[in-house]
C-alpha positions as CSV (number, residue, x, y, z in Angstrom):
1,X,-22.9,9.8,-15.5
2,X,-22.1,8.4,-11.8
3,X,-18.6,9.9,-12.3
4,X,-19.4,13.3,-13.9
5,X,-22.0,13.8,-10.8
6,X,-18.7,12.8,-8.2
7,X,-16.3,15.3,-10.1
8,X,-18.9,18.2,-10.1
9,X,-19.9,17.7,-6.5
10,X,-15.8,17.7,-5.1
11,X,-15.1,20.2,-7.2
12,X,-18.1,22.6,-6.0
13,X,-17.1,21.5,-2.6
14,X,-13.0,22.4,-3.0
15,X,-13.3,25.2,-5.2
16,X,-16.7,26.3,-5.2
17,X,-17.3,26.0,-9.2
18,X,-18.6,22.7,-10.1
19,X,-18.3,23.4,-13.9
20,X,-16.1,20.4,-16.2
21,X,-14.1,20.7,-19.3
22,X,-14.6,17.5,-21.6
23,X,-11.1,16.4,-23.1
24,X,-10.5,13.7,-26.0
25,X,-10.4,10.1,-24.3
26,X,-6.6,8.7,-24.6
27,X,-6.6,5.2,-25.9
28,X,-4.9,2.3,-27.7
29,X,-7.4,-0.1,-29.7
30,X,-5.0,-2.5,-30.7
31,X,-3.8,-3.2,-27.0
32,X,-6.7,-1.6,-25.2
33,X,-7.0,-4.9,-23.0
34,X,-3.5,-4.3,-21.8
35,X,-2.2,0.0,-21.6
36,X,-5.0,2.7,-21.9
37,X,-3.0,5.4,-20.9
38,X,-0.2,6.3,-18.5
39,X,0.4,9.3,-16.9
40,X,3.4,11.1,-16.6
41,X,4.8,13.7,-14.8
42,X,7.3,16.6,-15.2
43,X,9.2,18.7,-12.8
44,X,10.1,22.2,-14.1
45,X,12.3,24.9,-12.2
46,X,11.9,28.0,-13.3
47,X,14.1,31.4,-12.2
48,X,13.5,35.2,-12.4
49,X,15.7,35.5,-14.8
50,X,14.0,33.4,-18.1
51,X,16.0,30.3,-16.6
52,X,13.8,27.1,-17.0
53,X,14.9,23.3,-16.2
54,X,13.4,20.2,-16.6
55,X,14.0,17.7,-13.8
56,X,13.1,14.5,-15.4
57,X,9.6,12.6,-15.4
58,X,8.0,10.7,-13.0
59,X,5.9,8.0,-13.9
60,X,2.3,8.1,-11.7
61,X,0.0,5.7,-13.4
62,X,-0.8,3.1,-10.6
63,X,-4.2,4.9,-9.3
64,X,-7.1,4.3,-8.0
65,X,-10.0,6.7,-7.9
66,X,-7.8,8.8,-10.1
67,X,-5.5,9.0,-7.1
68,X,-1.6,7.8,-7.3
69,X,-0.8,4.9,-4.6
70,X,3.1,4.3,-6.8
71,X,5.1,6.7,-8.3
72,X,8.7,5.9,-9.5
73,X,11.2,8.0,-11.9
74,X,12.4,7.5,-14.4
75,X,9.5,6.2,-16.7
76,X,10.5,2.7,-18.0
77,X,8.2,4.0,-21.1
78,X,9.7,6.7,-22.7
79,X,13.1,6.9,-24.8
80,X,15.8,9.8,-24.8
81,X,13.8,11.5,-27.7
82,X,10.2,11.3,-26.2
83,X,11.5,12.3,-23.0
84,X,13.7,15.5,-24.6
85,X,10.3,17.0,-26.6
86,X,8.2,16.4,-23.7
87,X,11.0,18.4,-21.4
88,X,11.3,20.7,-23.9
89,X,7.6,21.4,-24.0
90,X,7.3,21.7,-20.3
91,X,9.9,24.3,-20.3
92,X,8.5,26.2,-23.2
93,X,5.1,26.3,-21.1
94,X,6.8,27.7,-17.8
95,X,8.4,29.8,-20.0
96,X,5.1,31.7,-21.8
97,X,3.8,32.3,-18.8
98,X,6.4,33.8,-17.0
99,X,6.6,30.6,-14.2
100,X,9.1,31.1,-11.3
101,X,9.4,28.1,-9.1
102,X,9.0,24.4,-9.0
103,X,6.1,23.2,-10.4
104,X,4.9,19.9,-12.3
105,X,3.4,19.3,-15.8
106,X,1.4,17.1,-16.5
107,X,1.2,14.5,-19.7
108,X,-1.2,12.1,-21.0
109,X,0.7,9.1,-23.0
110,X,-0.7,6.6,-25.8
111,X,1.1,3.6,-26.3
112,X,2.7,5.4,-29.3
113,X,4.6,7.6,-27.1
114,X,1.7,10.4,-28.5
115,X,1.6,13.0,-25.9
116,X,-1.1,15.5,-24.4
117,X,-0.8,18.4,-22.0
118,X,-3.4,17.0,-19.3
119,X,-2.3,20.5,-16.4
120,X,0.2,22.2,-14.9
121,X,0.7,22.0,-11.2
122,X,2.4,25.2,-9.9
123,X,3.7,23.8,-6.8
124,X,5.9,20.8,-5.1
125,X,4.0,17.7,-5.7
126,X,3.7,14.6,-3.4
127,X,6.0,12.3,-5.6
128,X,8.9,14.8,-5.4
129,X,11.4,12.9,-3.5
130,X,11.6,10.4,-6.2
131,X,12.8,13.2,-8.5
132,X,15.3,14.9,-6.0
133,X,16.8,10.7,-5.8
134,X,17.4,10.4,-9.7
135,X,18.7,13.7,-10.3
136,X,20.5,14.6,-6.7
137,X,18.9,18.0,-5.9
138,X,17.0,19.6,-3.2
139,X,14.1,21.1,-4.5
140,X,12.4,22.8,-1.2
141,X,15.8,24.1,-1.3
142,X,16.3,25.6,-5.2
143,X,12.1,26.8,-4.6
144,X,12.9,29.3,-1.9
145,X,16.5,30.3,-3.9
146,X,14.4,31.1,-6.5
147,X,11.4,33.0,-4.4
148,X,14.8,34.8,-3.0
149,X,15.7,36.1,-6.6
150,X,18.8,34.3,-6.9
151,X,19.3,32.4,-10.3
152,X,19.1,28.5,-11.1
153,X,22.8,27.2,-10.1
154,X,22.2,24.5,-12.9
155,X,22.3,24.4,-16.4
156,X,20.0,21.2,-18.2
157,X,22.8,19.5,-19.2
158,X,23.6,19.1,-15.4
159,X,20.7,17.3,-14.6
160,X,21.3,13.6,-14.6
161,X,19.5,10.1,-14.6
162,X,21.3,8.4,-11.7
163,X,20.0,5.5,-10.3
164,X,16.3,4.5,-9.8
165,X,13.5,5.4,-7.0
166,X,9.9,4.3,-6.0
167,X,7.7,5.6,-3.9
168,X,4.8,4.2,-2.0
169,X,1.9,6.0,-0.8
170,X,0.9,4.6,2.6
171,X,-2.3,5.6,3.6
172,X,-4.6,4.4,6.6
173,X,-7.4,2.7,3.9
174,X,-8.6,-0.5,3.9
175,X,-7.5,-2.3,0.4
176,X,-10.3,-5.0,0.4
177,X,-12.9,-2.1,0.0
178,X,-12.9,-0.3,-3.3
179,X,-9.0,-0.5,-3.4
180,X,-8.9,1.2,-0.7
181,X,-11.4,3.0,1.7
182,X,-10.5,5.5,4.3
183,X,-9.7,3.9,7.7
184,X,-9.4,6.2,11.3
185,X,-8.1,5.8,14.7
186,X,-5.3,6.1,16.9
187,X,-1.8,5.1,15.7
188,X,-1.6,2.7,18.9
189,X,2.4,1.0,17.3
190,X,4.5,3.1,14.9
191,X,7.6,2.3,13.6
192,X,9.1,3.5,10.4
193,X,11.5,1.3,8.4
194,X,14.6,4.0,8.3
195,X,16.5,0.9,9.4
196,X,16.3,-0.5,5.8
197,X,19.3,0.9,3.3
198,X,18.6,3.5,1.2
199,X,15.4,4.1,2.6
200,X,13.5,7.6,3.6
201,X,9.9,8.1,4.6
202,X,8.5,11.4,4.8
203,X,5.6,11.7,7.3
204,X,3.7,13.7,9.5
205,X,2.5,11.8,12.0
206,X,4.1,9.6,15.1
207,X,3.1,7.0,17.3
208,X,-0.2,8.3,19.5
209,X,-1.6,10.4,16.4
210,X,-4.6,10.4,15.6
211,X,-6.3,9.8,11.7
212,X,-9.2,11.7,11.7
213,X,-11.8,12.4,8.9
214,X,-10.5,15.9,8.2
215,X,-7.6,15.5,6.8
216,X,-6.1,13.2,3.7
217,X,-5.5,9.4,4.8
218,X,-2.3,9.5,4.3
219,X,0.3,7.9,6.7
220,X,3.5,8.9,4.8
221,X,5.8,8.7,1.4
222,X,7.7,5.4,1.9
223,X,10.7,6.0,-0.9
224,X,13.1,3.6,-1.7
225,X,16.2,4.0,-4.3
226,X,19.0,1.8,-6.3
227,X,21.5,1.6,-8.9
228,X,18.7,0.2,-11.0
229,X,14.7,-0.6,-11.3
230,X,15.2,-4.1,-9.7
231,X,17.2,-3.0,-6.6
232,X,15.1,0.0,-5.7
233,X,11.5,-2.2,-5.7
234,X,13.7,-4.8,-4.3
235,X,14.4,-2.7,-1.2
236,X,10.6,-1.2,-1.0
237,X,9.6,-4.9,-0.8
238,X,11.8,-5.0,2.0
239,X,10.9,-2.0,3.8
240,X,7.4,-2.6,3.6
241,X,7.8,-5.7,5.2
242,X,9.5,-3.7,8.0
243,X,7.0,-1.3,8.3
244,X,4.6,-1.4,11.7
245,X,1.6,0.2,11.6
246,X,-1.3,-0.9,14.4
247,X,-4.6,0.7,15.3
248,X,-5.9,1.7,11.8
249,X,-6.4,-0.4,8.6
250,X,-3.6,0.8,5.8
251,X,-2.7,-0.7,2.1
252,X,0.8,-2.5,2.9
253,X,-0.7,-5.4,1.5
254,X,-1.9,-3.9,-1.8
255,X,1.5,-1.8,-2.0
256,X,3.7,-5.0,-1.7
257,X,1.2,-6.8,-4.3
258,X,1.4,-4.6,-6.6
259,X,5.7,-4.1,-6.9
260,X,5.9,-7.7,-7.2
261,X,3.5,-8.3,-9.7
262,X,5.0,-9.5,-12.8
263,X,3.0,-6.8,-14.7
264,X,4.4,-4.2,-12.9
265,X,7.9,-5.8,-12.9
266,X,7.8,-5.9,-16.9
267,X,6.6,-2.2,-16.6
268,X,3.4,-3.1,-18.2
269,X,1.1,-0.6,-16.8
270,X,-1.4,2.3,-16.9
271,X,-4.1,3.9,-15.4
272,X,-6.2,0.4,-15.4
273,X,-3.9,-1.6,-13.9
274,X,-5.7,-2.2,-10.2
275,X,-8.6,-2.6,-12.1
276,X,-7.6,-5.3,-14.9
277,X,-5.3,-6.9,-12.6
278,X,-7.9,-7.3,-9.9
279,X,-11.5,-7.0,-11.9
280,X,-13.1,-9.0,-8.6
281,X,-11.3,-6.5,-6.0
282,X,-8.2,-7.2,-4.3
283,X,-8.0,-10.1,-1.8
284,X,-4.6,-9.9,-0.7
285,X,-1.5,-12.6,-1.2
286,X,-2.1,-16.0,-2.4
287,X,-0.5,-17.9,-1.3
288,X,1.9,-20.7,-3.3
289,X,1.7,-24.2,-1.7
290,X,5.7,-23.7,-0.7
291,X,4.7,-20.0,1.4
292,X,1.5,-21.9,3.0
293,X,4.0,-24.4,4.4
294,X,6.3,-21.5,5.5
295,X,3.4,-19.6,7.2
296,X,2.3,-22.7,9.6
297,X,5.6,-23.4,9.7
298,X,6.9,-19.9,11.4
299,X,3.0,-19.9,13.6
300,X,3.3,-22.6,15.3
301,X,7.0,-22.1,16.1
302,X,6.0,-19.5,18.0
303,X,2.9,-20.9,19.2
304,X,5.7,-23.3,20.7
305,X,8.1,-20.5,21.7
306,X,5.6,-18.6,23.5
307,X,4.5,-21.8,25.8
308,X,8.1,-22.4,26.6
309,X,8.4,-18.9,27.7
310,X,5.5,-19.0,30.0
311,X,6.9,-21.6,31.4
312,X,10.0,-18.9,32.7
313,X,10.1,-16.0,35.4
314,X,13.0,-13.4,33.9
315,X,14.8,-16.3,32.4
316,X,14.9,-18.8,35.4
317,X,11.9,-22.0,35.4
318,X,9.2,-21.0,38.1
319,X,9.3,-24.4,40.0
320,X,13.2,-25.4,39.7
321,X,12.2,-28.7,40.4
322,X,9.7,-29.8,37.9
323,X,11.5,-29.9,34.7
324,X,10.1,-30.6,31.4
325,X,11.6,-32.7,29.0
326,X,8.7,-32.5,26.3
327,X,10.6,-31.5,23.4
328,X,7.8,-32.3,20.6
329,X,4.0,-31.4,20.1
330,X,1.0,-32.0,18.1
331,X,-0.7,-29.4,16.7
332,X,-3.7,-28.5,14.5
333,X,-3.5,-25.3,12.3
334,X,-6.9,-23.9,11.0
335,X,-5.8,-21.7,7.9
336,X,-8.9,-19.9,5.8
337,X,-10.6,-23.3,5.1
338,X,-8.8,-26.1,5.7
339,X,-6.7,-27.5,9.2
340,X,-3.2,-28.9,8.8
341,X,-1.9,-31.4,11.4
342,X,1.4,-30.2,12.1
343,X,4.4,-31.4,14.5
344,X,7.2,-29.4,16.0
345,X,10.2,-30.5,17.9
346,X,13.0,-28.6,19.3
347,X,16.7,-28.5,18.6
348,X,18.2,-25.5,20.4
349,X,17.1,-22.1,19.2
350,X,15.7,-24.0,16.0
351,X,12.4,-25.7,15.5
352,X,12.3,-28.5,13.1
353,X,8.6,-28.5,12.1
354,X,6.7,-31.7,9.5
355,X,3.6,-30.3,8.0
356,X,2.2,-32.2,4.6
357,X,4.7,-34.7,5.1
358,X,7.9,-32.5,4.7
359,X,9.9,-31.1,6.9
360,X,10.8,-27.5,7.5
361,X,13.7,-25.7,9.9
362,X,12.6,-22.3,11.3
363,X,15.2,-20.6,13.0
364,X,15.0,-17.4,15.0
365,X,16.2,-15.0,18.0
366,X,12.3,-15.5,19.2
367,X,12.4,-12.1,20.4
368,X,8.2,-12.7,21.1
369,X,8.5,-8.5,22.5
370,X,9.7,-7.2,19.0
371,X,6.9,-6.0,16.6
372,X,9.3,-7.6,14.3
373,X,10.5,-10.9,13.7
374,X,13.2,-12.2,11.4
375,X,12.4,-15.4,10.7
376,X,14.8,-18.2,8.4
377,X,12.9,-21.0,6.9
378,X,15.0,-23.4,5.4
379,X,17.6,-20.5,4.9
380,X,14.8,-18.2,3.0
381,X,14.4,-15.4,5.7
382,X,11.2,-13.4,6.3
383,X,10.1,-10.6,8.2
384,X,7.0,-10.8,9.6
385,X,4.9,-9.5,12.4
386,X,2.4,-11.3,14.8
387,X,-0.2,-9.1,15.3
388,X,-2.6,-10.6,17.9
389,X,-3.4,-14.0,19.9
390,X,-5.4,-15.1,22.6
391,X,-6.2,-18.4,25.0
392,X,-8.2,-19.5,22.2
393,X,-5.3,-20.3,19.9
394,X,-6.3,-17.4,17.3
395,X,-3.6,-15.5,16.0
396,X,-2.9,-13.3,12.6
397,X,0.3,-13.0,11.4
398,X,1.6,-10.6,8.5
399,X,3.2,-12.6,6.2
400,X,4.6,-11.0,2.8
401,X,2.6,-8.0,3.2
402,X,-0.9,-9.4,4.0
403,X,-2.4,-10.5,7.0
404,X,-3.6,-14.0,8.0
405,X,-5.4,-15.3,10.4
406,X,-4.9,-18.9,12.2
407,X,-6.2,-20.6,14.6
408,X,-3.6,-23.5,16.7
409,X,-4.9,-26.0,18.8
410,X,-3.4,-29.1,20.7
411,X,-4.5,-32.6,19.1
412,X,-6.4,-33.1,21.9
413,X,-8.4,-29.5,22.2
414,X,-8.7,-29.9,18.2
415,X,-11.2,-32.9,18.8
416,X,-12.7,-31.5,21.0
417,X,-13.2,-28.3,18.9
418,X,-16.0,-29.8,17.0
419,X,-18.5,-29.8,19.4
420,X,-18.2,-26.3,20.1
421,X,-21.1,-23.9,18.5
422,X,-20.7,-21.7,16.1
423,X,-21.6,-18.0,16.7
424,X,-23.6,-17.2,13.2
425,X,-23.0,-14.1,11.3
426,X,-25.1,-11.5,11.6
427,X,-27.2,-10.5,8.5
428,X,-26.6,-7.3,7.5
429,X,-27.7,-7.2,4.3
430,X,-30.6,-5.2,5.4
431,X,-28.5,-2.9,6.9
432,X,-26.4,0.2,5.3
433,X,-23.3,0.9,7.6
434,X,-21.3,3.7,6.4
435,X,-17.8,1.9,6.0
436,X,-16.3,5.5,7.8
437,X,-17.8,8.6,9.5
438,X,-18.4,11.3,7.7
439,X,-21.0,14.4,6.2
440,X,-24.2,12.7,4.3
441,X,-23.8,15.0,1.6
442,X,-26.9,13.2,-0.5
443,X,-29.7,10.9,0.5
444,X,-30.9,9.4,-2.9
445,X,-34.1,7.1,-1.6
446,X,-37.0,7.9,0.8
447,X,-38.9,5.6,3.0
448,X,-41.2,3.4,1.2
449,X,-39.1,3.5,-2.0
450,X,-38.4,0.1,-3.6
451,X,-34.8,-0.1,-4.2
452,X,-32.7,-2.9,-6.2
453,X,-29.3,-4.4,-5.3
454,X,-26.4,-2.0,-6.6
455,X,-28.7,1.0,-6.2
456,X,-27.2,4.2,-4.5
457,X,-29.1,5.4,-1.5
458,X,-26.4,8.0,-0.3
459,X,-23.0,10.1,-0.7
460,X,-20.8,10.2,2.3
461,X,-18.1,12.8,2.3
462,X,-15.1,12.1,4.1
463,X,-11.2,12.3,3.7
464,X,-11.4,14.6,1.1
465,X,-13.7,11.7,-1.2
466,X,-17.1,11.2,-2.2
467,X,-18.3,7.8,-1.7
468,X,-21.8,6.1,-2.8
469,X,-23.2,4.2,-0.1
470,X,-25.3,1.5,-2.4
471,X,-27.6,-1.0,-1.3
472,X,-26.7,-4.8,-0.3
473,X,-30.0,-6.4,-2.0
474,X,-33.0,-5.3,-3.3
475,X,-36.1,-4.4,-1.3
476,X,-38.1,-1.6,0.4
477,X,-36.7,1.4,2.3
C-alpha cells in the first residue's frame, strides 16, 4: 500500500496523472531466496528508412528504490539465443511504430531466461556509455545522423561484443541511510580518476559546485572497461579508490562493496540484491583481521610522518642545533571499539610498524599535501585518502572504499585519556530531523496524536524522491 501511495504521488507530481497499471509480479519459487528478477536493457537504433539495430543489452539490476546504482554490458545471464529473440523483439517494436533514433527497451527476466516487455524508453539512457564500450560506437553521434535523415552506416551483423564495461553511479547520498539518502553541499575537493587506464567519467559538475535539492544527486557516470568481466570491475575497484570527493556525503563505499562482493562477482544478482545482501542496511567494509592491521598500520605512519614534518621549515630543521635522534614511538590506536598499542620505528622513507605482535613495513612518498596516498604494506599497495585530523589525535582515513575513524595517542596522553569526560549523546529520539531539506509534501499526525515507533508522520520531497519521515519511538505528538 506504502508503495502504491509513493508511485501515485511522484507520478502526479512529474507527470501530473497519478493513475498505475498493475502488471504480473516476475518471480522464481524454486530460488526465490536467491534471483527474483533482473532487469535488462536494450538499445535500439532506428533510421528513416525502416533500418533498425540492436546494440546489445545492458544489465541494470543492482537498484535501490527502483533506481540503478551499477550497470554493466553484456549481461552475464543471457546466452546467444535469449539475447538474439529478445534483440529481435526490440527491433520489431521500434519497427511497428515507426521509431527513429536511439532509444532503450526494456525487459523483465525470470531465472528461466522467460522474458517480458516492462517499456520502451525513447531516448539516450544514463547507462549508455557502457553500450558505446562493448560495441565501439558513438551514439550521440549516430542519434543526430539519424534526426539528419541520413541512413544507419551499420548493418547487425556489424555490431560486436568486444570486451566488457561497468558503470557506477556516483551520487552525493549517504549509503548508511536507506541505501542511500540524498546528501547537499558544496563540492569543497574534486578530483576525477581519469588518471586510472581505461577509465571515463561523465559529469557535470567541478570542484566549487554546488548539490542542491533541485536537481538529481548525481555526481557522475564512473565507467570502467576490459578485455573481460574480471579486468573491467578490477579497474572500477581501482578507480574508485582514486576517486576524491569532499564536502558532501556520496556512495563510494557501497559502490566498491558491492563489485567485490562474491555475489556479484559470480553474477548472482537481481533486483533484491542490496536488500538480501544487507537485510540490516549497509554498514560499510568489514574489515578482515589482516586489513585491520594494515589500516593502523598506514595511520600511525603518518601520524609519525606528519610530527617529523612539523618538526621542518621548507625542508631544513627549525633549530639546526637541536637534533633529534628519536627514531621509535609508542602509540595507542582507538579503532570503533577497541585500542591497539602499536610501535613505529623508522628506516629511511619506510616505517616498520608491530601491532598484535607482528610486524608490518609501510612504505610511501608521504606526500601528506596529496588527497591521495599510495601506500605499500608489506608489498600489498593501497590507495587511500586521509580525510581529516586534529590536536586531539582524531583522524578518518578511507580505506578500501569506506571511511574510518581513529583516534592516536602517545602512551603517555593515552593514560591520561581516561580521566577525561565523555560528552553524552544527545537524545533525539524525540526529535524528527528531516535527514535533507526539502517540500513537506504530507503531514500524516496532528498534535495530541498517539503515535507508535515505525509510524509515518510525514513525506519530504526532495531530489526528485519521496521519503517517509517515521517516528523514532512511540509516544504523543
Amino acid at each position: 500500500r506504502e508503495g502504491f501511495r509513493f508511485s501515485s504521488q511522484e507520478a502526479a507530481s512529474s507527470f501530473g496523472d497519478d493513475r498505475l497499471l498493475i502488471e504480473k509480479f516476475i518471480d522464481n519459487p524454486r530460488h526465490i531466496e536467491i534471483q527474483v528478477c533482473i532487469i535488462i536493457y536494450y538499445l535500439v537504433l532506428a533510421d528513416k528508412h525502416g533500418n533498425a539495430l540492436w546494440l546489445n543489452e545492458r544489465e541494470c539490476s543492482i537498484q535501490r528504490r527502483n533506481q540503478k546504482v551499477v550497470e554493466e554490458a553484456p549481461s552475464t545471464f543471457l546466452d546467444p539465443e535469449t539475447r538474439r529473440a529478445m534483440g529481435e523483439q526490440a527491433v520489431a517494436l521500434a519497427k511497428a511504430v515507426k521509431y527513429s533514433s536511439a532509444g532503450t527497451v526494456e525487459f523483465l527476466v525470470d531465472s528461466s531466461k522467460n522474458f517480458y516487455f516492462l517499456e520502451m524508453n525513447t531516448r539516450l539512457q544514463v547507462e549508455h556509455p557502457v553500450t558505446e564500450c562493448i560495441t565501439g560506437l558513438d551514439l550521440v553521434q549516430e542519434m543526430i545522423r539519424v534526426a539528419k535523415g541520413y541512413p544507419l552506416r551499420h548493418k547487425q551483423a556489424d555490431i560486436p561484443i568486444n570486451g566488457w564495461a561497468v558503470e557506477c553511479r556516483v551520487y552525493a547520498e549517504d549509503p548508511y541511510k536507506s541505501f542511500g539518502l540524498p546528501s547537499i553541499g558544496k563540492l569543497s575537493q574534486y578530483q576525477e580518476p581519469l588518471h586510472v587506464p581505461s577509465v571515463r567519467v561523465d559529469s557535470g559538475i567541478q570542484q566549487g559546485s554546488d548539490i542542491s535539492i533541485y536537481y538529481d544527486p548525481m555526481i557522475s557516470k564512473l565507467i570502467t572497461y576490459g578485455s573481460n568481466r574480471a579486468e573491467a570491475l578490477k579497474r572500477m575497484e581501482e578507480a574508485l579508490d582514486n576517486y576524491v570527493i569532499r564536502g558532501v556525503a556520496h556512495n563510494i563505499s557501497l559502490l566498491r562493496e558491492v563489485i567485490i562482493h562474491p555475489r556479484f562477482v559470480q553474477g548472482d544478482i537481481s533486483t533484491k540484491f542490496l536488500p538480501e545482501v544487507y537485510p540490516d542496511g549497509f554498514k560499510g567494509h568489514k574489515l578482515t583481521d589482516l586489513e585491520r592491521r594494515e589500516l593502523l598500520a598506514t595511520a600511525v605512519s603518518l601520524y609519525v610522518a606528519e610530527q617529523l614534518r612539523s618538526q621542518r621549515f621548507l625542508g631544513t630543521p627549525r633549530i639546526p642545533i637541536a637534533k633529534s635522534k628519536r627514531s621509535s614511538w609508542e602509540l595507542s590506536v582507538r579503532l570503533g571499539d577497541g585500542i591497539y598499542p602499536v610501535t613505529v620505528s623508522k628506516d629511511g622513507s619506510s616505517f616498520s610498524v608491530e601491532v598484535d605482535g607482528m610486524k608490518l613495513n609501510v612504505t610511501s612518498e608521504w606526500n601528506l599535501a596529496s588527497p591521495l596516498l599510495s601506500v605499500t604494506i608489506d608489498g600489498t599497495q593501497r590507495t587511500i585518502q586521509r580525510l581529516s585530523r586534529n590536536a586531539s589525535g582524531d583522524t578518518s582515513i578511507q580505506f578500501l572504499g569506506t571511511v574510518y575513524k581513529l583516534q592516536i595517542l602517545t602512551k603517555v596522553a593515552a593514560e591520561l585519556s581516561k580521566y577525561m569526560p565523555e560528552k553524552a549523546a544527545e537524545d533525539t529520539s524525540s526529535i524528527l530531523r528531516s535527514p535533507m531539506p526539502g517540500a513537506v509534501v504530507a503531514v500524516s499526525v496532528k498534535p495530541g496524536d498517539m503515535v507508535s515507533e515505525g509510524q509515518e508522520i510525514c513525506v519530504i520531497e526532495a531530489m526528485k524522491m519521496q521519503n517517509s519521515m517515521i517516528a523514532a519511538k512511540t509516544g504523543k505528538v
